[in-house]
MDAnalysis code that builds the backbone (N, CA, C; Angstrom):
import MDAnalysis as mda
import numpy as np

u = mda.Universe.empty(345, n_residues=115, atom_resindex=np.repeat(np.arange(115), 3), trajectory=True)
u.add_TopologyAttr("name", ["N", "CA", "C"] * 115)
u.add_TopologyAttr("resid", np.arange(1, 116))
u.add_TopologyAttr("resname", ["UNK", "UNK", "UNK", "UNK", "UNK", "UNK", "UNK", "UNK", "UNK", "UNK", "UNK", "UNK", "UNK", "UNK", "UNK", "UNK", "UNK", "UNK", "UNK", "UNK", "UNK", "UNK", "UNK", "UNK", "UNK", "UNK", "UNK", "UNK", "UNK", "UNK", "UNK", "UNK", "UNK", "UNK", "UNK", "UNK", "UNK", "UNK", "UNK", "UNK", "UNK", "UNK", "UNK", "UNK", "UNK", "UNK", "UNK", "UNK", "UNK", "UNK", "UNK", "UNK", "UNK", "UNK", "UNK", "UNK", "UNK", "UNK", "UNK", "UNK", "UNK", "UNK", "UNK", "UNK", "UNK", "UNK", "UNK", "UNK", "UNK", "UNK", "UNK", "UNK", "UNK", "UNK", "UNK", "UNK", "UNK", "UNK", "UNK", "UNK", "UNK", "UNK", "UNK", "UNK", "UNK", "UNK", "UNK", "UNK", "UNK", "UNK", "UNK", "UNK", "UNK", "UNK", "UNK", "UNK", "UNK", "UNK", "UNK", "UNK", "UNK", "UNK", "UNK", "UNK", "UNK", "UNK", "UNK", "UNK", "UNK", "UNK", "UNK", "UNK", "UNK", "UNK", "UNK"])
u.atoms.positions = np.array([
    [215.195, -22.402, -83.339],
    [216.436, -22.808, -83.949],
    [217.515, -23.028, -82.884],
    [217.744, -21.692, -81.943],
    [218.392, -22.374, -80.794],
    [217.964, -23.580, -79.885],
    [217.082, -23.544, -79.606],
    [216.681, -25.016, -78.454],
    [216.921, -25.930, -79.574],
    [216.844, -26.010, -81.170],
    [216.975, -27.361, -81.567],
    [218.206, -27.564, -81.173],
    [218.978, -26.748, -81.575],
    [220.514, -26.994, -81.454],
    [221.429, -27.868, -80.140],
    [220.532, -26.414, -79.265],
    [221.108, -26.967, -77.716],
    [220.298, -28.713, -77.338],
    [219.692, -28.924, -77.761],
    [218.754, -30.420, -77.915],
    [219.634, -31.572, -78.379],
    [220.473, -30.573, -79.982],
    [220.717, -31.777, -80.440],
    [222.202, -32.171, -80.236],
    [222.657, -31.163, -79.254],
    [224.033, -31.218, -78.927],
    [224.230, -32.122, -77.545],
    [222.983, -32.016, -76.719],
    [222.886, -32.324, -75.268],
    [222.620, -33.980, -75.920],
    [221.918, -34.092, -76.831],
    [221.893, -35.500, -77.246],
    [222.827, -36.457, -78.032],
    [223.587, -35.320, -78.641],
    [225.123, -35.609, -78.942],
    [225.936, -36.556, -78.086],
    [226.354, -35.166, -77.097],
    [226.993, -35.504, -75.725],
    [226.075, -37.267, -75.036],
    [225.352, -36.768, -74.547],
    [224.953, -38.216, -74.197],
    [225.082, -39.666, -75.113],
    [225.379, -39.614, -76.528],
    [225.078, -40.787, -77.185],
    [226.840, -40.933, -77.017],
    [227.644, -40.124, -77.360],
    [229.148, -40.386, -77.448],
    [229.533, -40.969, -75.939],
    [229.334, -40.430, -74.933],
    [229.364, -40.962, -73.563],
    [229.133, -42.077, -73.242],
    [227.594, -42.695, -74.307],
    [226.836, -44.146, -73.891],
    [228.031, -44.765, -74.670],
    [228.853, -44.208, -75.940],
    [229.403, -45.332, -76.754],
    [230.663, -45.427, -76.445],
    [230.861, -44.240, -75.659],
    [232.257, -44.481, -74.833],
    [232.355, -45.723, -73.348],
    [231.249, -45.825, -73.435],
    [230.927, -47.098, -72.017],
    [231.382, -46.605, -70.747],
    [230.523, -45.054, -70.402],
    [230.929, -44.168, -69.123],
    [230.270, -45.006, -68.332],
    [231.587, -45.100, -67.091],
    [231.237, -45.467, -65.611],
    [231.210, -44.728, -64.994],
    [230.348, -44.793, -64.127],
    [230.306, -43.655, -62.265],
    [230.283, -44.098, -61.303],
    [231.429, -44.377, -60.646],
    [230.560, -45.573, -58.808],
    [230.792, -43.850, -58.071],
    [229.913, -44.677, -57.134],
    [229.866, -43.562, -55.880],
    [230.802, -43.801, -54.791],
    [231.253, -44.971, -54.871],
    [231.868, -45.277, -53.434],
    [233.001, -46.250, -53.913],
    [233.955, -46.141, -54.308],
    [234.829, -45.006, -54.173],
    [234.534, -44.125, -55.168],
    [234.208, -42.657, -55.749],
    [233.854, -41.830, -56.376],
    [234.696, -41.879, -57.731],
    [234.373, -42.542, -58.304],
    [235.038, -42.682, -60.146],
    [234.235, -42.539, -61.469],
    [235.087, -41.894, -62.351],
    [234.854, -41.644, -63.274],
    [235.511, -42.413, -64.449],
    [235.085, -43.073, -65.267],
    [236.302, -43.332, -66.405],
    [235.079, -43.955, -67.357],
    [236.036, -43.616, -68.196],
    [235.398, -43.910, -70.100],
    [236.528, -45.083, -70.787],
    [236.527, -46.211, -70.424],
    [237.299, -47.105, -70.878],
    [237.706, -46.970, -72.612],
    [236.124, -46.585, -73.099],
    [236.548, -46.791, -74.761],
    [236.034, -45.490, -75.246],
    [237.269, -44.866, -75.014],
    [237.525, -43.390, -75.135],
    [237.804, -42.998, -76.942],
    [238.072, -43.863, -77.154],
    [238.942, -44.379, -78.595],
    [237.249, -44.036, -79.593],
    [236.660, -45.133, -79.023],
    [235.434, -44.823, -79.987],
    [234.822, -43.045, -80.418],
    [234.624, -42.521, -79.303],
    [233.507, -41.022, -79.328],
    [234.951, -40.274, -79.928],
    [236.233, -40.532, -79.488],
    [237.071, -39.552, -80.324],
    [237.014, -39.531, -82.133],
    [236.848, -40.850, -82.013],
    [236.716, -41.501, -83.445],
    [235.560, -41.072, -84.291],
    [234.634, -41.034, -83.094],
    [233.662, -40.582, -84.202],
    [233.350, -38.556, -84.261],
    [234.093, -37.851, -83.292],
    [234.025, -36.899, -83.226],
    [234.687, -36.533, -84.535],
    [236.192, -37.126, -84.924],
    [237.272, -36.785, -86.023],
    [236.151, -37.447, -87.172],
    [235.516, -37.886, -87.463],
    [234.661, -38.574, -88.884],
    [233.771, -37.021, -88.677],
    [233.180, -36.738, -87.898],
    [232.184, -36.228, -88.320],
    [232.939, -34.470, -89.028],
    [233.575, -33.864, -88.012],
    [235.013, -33.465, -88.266],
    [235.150, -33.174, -89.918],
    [235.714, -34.293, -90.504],
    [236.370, -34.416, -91.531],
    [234.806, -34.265, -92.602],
    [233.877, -34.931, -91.972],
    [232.468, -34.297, -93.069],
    [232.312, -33.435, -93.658],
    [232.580, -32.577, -92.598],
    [232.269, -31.173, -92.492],
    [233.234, -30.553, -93.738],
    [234.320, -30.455, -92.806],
    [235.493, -30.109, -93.602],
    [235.156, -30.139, -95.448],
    [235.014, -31.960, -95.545],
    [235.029, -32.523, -97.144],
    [233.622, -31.032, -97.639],
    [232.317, -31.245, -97.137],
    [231.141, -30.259, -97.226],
    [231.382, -29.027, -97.329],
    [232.156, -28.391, -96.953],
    [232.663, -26.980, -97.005],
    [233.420, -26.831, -98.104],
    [234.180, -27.916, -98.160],
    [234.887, -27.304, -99.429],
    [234.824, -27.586, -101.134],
    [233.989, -28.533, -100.993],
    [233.077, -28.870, -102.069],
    [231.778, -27.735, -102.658],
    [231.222, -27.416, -101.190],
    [230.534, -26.118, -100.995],
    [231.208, -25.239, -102.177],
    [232.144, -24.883, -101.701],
    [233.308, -23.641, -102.208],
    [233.658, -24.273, -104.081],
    [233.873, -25.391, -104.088],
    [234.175, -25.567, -105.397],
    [233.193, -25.344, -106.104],
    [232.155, -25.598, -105.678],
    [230.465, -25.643, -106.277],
    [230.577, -24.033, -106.956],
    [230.933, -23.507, -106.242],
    [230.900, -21.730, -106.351],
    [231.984, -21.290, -107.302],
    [233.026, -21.841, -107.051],
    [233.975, -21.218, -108.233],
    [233.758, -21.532, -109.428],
    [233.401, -23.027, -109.749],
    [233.415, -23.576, -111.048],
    [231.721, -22.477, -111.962],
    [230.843, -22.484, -110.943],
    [229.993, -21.691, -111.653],
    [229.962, -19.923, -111.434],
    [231.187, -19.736, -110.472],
    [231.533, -18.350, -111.087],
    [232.150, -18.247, -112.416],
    [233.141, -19.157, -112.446],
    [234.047, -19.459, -114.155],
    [233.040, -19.558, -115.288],
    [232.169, -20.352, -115.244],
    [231.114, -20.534, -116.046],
    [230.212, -19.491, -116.331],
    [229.579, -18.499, -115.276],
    [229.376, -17.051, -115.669],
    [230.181, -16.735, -116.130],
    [231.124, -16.036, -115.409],
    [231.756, -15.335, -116.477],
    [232.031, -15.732, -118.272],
    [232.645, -16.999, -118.310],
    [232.550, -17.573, -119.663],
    [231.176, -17.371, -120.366],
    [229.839, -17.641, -119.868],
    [228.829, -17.513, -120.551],
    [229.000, -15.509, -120.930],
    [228.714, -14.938, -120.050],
    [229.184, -13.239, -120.178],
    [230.169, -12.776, -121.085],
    [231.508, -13.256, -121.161],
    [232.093, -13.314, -122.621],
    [231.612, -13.686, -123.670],
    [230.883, -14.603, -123.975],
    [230.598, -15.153, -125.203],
    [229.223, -14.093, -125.498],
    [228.581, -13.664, -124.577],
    [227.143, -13.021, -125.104],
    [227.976, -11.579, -125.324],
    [228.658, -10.993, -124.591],
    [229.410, -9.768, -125.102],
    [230.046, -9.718, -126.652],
    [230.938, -10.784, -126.951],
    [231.454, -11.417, -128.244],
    [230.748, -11.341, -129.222],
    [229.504, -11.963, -128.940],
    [228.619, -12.343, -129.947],
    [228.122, -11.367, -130.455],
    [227.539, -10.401, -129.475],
    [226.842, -9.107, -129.691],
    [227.691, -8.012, -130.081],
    [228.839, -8.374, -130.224],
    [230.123, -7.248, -130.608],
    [230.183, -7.396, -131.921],
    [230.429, -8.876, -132.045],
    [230.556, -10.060, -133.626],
    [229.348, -8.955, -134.473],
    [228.204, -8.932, -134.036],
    [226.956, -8.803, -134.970],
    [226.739, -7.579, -135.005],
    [227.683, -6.875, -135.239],
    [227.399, -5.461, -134.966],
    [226.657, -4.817, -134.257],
    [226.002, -5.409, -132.868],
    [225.146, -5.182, -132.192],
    [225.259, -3.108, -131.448],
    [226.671, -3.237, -131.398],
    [227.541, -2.084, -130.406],
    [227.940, -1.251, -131.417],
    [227.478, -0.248, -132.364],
    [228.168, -0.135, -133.725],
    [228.203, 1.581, -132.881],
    [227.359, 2.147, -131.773],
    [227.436, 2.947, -131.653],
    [228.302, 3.485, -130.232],
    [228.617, 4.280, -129.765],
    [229.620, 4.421, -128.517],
    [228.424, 4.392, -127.616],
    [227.392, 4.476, -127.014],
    [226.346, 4.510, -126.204],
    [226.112, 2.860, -125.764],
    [226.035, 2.147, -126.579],
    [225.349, 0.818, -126.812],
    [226.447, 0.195, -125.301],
    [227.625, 0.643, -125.650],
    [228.610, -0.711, -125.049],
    [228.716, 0.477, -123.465],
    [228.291, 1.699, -123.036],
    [228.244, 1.847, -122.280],
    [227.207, 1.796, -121.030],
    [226.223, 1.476, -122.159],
    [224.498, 1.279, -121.274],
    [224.967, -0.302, -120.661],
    [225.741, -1.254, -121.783],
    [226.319, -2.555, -121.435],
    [227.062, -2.498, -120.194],
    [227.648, -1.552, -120.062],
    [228.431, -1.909, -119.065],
    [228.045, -1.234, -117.831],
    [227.093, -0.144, -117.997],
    [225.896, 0.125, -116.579],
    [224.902, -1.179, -116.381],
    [224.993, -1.781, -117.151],
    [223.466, -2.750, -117.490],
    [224.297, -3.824, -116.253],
    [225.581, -4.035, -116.511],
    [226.457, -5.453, -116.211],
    [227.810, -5.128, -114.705],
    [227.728, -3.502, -114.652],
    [228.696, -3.022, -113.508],
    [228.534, -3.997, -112.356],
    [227.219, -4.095, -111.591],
    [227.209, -4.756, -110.658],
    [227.467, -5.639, -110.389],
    [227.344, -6.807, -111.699],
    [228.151, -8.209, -112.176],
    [229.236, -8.246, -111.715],
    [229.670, -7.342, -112.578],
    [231.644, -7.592, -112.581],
    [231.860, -7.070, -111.127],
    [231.407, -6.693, -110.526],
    [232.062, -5.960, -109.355],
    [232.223, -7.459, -108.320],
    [230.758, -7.732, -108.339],
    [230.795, -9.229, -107.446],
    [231.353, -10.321, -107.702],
    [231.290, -10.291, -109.018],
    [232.253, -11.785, -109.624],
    [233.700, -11.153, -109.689],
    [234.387, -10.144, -109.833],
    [235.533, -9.803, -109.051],
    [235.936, -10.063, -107.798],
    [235.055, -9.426, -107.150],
    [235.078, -10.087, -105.950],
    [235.172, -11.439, -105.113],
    [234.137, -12.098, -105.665],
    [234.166, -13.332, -105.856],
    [235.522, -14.053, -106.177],
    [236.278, -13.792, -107.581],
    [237.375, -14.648, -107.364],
    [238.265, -13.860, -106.670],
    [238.586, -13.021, -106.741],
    [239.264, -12.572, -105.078],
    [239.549, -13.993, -103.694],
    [238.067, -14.304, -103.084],
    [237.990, -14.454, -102.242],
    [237.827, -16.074, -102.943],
    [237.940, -16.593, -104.047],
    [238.318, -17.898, -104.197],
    [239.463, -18.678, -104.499],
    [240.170, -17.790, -105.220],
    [241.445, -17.907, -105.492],
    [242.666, -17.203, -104.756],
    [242.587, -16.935, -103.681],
    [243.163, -16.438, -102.100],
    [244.067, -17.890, -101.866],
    [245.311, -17.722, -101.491],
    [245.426, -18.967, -101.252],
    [245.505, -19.640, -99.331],
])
């Protein structure tokens, strides 16, 4: 996993360089990247990929934390509705059964709704 990386970075570097149109003379000893404009350009696109990917990532996650939880209300509801819980035991085994839930999906929007 590392050598791919370092591979695909060293091949990075070299393709932005070729598209930057790097010169080298030896005599007089120079360096310059005339079209510097391009590899910046495409450094900021790739950049902004990322960025858009991450945070789409993140929406992906909230909207179906909301959606648990909503589904988890309605099966609690329902089973409340039908007299399912008629005894004091029932809704506490429920809520050993479901503790670990709520703890993470607490958590969870915590750390989504942070601004």
């Amino acid at each position: 996993m590392i050598m791919k990386t370092i591979l695909f970075t060293i091949i990075f570097i070299i393709a932005l360089l070729w598209v930057g149109d790097l010169t080298i003379t030896f005599k007089p000893f120079s360096i310059s990247l005339p079209g510097w404009y391009k590899p910046v350009g495409i450094i900021l696109f790739v950049l902004a990929m990322a960025v858009y990917n991450i945070g789409e990532y993140a929406k992906g996650y909230k909207h179906s934390f909301d959606d648990g939880i909503k589904n988890v209300l309605k099966y609690l509801k329902r089973n409340a509705l039908n007299g399912k819980y008629s005894s004091m035991k029932a809704p506490i085994r429920l809520y050993a059964k479901f503790a670990w839930l709520s703890s993470i999906l607490g958590l969870l929007k915590i750390v989504f709704e942070a601004p």
